[in-house]
N, C-alpha and C positions, 0 to 999 in steps of 0.2 A: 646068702646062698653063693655059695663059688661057683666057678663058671668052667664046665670041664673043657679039659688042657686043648682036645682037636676040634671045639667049636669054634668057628672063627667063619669071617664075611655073612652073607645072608642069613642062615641059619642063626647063626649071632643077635644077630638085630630081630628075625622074628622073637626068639625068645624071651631076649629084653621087654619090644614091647609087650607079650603075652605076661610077661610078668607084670609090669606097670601098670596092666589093665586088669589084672587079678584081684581078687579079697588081698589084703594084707600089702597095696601095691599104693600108686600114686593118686591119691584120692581128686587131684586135679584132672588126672587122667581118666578116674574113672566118671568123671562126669559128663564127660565131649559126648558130642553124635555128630552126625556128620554134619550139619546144617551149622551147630558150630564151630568146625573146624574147618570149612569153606574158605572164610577169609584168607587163612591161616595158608592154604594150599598154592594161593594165588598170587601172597607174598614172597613164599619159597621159590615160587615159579619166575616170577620177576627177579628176587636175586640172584638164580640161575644164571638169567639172560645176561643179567650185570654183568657176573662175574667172567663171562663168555669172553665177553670185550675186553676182562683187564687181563695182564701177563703174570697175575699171581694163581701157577697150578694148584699150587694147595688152598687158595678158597675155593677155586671151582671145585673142586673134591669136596670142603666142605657143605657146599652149597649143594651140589647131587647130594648128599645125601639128607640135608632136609626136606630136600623135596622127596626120596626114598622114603623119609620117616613120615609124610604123609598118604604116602601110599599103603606103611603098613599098618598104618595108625586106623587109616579107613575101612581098610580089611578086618582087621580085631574086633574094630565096633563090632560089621555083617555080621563076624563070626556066633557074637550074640546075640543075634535078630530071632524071632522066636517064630516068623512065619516064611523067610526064606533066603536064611543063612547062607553065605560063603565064606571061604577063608582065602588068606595069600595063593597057597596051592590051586584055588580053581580060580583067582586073577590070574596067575602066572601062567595056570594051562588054557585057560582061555584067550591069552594074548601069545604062547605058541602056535593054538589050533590055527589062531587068526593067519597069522604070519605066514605058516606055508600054504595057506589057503589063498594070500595074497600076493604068492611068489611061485605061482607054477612054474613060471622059465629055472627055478631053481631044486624046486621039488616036482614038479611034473615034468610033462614033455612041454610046453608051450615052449615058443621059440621067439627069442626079443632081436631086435636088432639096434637096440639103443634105451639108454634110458626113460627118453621120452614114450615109447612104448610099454614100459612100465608102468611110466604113470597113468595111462591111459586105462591099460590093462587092470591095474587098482582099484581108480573111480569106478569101473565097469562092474569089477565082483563085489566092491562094496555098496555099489547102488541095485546089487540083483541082493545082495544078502540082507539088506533094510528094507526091500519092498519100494525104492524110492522110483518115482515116475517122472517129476517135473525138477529141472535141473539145480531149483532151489531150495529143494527139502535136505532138511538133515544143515541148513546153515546155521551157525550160531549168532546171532542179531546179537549179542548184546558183548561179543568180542572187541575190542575199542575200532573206532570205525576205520583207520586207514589200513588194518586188518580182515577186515569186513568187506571194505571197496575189493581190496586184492581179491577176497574172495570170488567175493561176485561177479568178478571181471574173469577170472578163471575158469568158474563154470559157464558163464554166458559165452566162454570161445569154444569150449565145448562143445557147445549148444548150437555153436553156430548164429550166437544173435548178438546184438551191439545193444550196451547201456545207453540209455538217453532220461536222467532227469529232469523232469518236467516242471514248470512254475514261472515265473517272473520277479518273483520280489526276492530282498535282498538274502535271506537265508536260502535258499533255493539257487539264485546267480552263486551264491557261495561254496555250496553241496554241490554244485556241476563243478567249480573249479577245484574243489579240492579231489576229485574224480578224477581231471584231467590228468589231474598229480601224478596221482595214485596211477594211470594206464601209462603215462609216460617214463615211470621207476618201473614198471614190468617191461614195458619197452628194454630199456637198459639193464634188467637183471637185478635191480637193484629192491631191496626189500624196505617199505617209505617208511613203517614203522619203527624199524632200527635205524635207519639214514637220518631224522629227523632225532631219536634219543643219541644217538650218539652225536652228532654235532652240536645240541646241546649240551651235552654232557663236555665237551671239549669249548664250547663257549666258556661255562661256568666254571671248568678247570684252569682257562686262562685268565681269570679275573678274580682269583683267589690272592 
């Protein structure tokens, strides 16, 4: 099948994958769901971040758009789900609706006076639009932990309440210290998750 002349960027790639996933198409493709293609989404995600850090634009380009192609890979699955389908169109307009729904000072009247009031502003409609009550719902536990602490440490200021892990023995003395890490790279601005791969990452590039 040729591919006509003015299809080109997004439109492009949906129809790609909608073909791969078709009768007559990529029979490896056709066999994913999402639970196996999880892995897959997580690795994209990570190479991402990689490539963030290196000076080569054209792999990060690369690299969006595998992570893109798991986006529309995920959606094609939906689109065949037989008891409550979606497709790309109602991801894409459902992360419009989000957006200016999240960005009054932009589409509505609200009035920021910094971005710190944005963020604030955010947390606030996003925890009235999930129903959330208690400053810890809606966390993801199983995001790797010096991602995690950041988190928790973010809404506890929130919150208006201080983290203290509790224990005595040696994994416990260790989880308070790696804590401290973690409030003290918020202190500085600094993100512990990337600070910590990246200076690895430049260890192991000087030892090559």
């Amino acid at each position: 099948m040729s591919e006509p002349d003015s299809e080109r960027g997004l439109l492009r790639a949906v129809r790609v994958m909608d073909r791969l996933r078709s009768p007559g198409g990529c029979p490896w493709d056709a066999e994913q769901d999402h639970r196996s293609l999880a892995p897959y989404l997580l690795e994209e995600a990570y190479e991402a971040v990689d490539a963030i850090d290196g000076a080569d634009r054209a792999h990060l380009r690369e690299e969006l758009g595998d992570v893109l192609l798991q986006v529309l890979f995920h959606a094609r699955i939906a689109a065949d789900d037989e008891t409550a389908p979606f497709d790309i169109d109602d991801v894409a307009d459902g992360l419009a609706d989000k957006l200016e729904r999240r960005h009054p000072h932009v589409f509505g009247d609200t009035v920021v006076d910094g971005a710190a009031q944005v963020d604030v502003n955010w947390e606030q409609i996003k925890a009235a639009e999930k129903g959330r009550t208690g400053p810890y719902d809606g966390v993801t536990w199983s995001q790797p932990s010096l991602s995690l602490a950041a988190q928790v440490l973010r809404r506890a200021e929130r919150a208006g309440q201080s983290v203290e892990l509790a224990g005595d023995d040696a994994e416990a003395e260790l989880a308070a210290s790696l804590l401290q890490t973690v409030q003290r790279a918020r202190e500085v601005g600094v993100d512990p998750e990337l600070a910590l791969r990246r200076a690895l990452r430049e260890f192991a590039a000087e030892r090559r």
